[in-house]
DRENPA-3360 file (N, C-alpha, C; in nm, 2 decimals, always signed):
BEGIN
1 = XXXXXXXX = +10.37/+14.38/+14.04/+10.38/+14.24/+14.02/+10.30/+14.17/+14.13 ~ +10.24/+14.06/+14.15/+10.18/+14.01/+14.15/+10.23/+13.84/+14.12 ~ +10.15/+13.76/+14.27/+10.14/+13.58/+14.20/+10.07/+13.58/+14.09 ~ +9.98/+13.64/+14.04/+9.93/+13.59/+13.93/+10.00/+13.67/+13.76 ~ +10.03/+13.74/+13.79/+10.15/+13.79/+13.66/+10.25/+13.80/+13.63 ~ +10.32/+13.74/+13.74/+10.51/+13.72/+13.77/+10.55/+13.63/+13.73 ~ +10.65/+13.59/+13.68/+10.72/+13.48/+13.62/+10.88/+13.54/+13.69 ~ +10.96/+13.41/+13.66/+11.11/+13.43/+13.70/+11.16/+13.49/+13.55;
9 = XXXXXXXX = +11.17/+13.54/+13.55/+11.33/+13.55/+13.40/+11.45/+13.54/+13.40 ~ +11.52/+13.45/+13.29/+11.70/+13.46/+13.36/+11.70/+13.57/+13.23 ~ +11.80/+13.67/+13.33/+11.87/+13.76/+13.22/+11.97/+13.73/+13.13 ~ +12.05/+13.61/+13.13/+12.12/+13.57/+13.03/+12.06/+13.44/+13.02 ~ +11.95/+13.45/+12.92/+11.89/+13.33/+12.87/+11.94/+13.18/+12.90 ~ +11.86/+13.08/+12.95/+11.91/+12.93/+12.93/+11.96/+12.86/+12.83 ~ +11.88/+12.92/+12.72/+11.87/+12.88/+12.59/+12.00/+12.92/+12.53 ~ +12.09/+13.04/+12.56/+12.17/+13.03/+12.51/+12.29/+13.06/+12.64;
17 = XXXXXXXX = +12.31/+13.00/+12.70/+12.42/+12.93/+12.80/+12.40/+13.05/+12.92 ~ +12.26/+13.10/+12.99/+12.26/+13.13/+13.13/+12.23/+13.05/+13.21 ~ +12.32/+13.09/+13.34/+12.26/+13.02/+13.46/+12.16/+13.01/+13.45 ~ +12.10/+12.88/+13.61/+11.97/+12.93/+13.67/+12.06/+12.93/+13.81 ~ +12.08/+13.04/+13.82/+12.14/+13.10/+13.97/+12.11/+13.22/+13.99 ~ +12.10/+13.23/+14.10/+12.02/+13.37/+14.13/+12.05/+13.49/+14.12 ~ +12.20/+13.50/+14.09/+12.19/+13.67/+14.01/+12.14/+13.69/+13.88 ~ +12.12/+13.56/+13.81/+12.03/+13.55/+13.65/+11.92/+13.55/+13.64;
25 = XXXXXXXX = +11.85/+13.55/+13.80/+11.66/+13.57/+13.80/+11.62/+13.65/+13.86 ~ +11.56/+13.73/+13.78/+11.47/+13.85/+13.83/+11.31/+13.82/+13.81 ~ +11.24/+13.90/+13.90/+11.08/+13.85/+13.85/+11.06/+13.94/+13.75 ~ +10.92/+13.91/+13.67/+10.94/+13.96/+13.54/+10.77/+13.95/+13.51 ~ +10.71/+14.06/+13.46/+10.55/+14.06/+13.41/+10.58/+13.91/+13.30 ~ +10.48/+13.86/+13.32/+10.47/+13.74/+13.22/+10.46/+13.77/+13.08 ~ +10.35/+13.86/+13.06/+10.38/+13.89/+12.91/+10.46/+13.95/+12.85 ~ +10.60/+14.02/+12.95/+10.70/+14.06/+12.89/+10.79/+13.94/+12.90;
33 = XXXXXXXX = +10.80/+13.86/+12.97/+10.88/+13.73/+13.01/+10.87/+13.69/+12.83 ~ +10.72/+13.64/+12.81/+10.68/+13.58/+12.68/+10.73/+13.64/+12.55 ~ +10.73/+13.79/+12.56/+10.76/+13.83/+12.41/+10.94/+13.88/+12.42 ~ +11.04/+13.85/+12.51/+11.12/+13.81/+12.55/+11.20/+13.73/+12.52 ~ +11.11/+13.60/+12.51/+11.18/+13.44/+12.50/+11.35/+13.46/+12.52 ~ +11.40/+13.44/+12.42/+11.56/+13.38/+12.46/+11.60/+13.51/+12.43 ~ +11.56/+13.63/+12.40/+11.70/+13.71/+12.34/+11.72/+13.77/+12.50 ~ +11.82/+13.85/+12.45/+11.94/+13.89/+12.54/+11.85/+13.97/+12.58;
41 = XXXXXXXX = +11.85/+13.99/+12.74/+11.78/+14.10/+12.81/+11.84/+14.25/+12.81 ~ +11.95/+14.27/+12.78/+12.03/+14.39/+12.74/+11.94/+14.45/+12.66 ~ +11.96/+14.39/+12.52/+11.92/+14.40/+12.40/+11.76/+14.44/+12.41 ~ +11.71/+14.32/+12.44/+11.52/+14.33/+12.43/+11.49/+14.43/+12.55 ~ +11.56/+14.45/+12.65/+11.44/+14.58/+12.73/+11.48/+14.73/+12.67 ~ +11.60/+14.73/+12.61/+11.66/+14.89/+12.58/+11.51/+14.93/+12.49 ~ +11.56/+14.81/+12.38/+11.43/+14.83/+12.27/+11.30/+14.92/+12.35 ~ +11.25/+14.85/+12.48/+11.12/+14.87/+12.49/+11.03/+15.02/+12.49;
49 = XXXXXXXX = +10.95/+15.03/+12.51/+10.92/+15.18/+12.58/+10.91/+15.22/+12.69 ~ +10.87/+15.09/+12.77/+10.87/+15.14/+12.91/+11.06/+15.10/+13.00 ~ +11.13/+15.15/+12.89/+11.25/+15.12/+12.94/+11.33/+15.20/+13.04 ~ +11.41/+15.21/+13.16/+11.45/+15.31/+13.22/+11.54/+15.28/+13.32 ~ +11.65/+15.35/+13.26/+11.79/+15.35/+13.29/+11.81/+15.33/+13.43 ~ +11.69/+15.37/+13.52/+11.66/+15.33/+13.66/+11.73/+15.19/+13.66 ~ +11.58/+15.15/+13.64/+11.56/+14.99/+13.65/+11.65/+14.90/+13.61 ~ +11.68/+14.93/+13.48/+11.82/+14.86/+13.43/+11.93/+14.86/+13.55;
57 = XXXXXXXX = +11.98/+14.96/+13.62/+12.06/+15.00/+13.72/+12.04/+14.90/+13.85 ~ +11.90/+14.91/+13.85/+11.83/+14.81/+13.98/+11.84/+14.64/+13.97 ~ +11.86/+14.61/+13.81/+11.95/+14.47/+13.79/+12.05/+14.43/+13.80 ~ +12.15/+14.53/+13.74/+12.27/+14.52/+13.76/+12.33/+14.53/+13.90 ~ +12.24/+14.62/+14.02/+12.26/+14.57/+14.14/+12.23/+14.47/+14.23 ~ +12.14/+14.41/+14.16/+12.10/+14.28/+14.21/+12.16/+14.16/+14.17 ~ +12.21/+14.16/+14.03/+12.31/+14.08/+13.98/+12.45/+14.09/+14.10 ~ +12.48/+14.19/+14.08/+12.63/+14.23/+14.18/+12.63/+14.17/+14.32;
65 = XXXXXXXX = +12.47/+14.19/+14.40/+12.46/+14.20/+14.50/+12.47/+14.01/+14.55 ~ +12.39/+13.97/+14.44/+12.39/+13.84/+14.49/+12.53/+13.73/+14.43 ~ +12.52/+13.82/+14.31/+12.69/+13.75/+14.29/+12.78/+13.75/+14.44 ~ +12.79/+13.83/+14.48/+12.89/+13.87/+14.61/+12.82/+13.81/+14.76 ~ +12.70/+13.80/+14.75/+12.66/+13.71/+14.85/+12.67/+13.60/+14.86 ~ +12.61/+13.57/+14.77/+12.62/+13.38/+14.75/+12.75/+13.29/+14.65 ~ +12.83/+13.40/+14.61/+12.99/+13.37/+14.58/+12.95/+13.25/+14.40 ~ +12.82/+13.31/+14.35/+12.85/+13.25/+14.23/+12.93/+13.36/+14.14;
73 = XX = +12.99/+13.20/+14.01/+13.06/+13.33/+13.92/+13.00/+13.28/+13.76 ~ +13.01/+13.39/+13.70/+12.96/+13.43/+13.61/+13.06/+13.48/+13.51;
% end
């Protein structure tokens, strides 16, 4: 990633009642941000091909991590 191909993403969409708090934004390739739009990030990356149980893992710790830092709830 890159300034020029990163975008923020909330993992539990705005559109349908996510935060914009920081365990809900991850940076995100833009063109996956784009074909993305509102569905559930659960949902739309499992789908993908370049999906991986890693990474997925690596959100969920960053969700956790900052949930517990900065004391938002979710």
């Amino acid at each position: 990633l890159n300034k020029d191909n990163r975008t923020i993403d909330h993992i539990f969409p705005l559109k349908i009642g996510g935060l914009n708090e920081p365990w809900n934004c991850v940076p995100m390739y833009a063109n996956y941000n784009f074909s993305k739009q509102g569905k559930d990030m659960m949902v739309w990356y499992r789908e993908q091909e370049f999906f991986s149980e890693e990474r997925l893992n690596k959100i969920y710790e960053w969700m956790w991590y900052s949930f517990k830092e900065w004391g938002y709830y979710f």
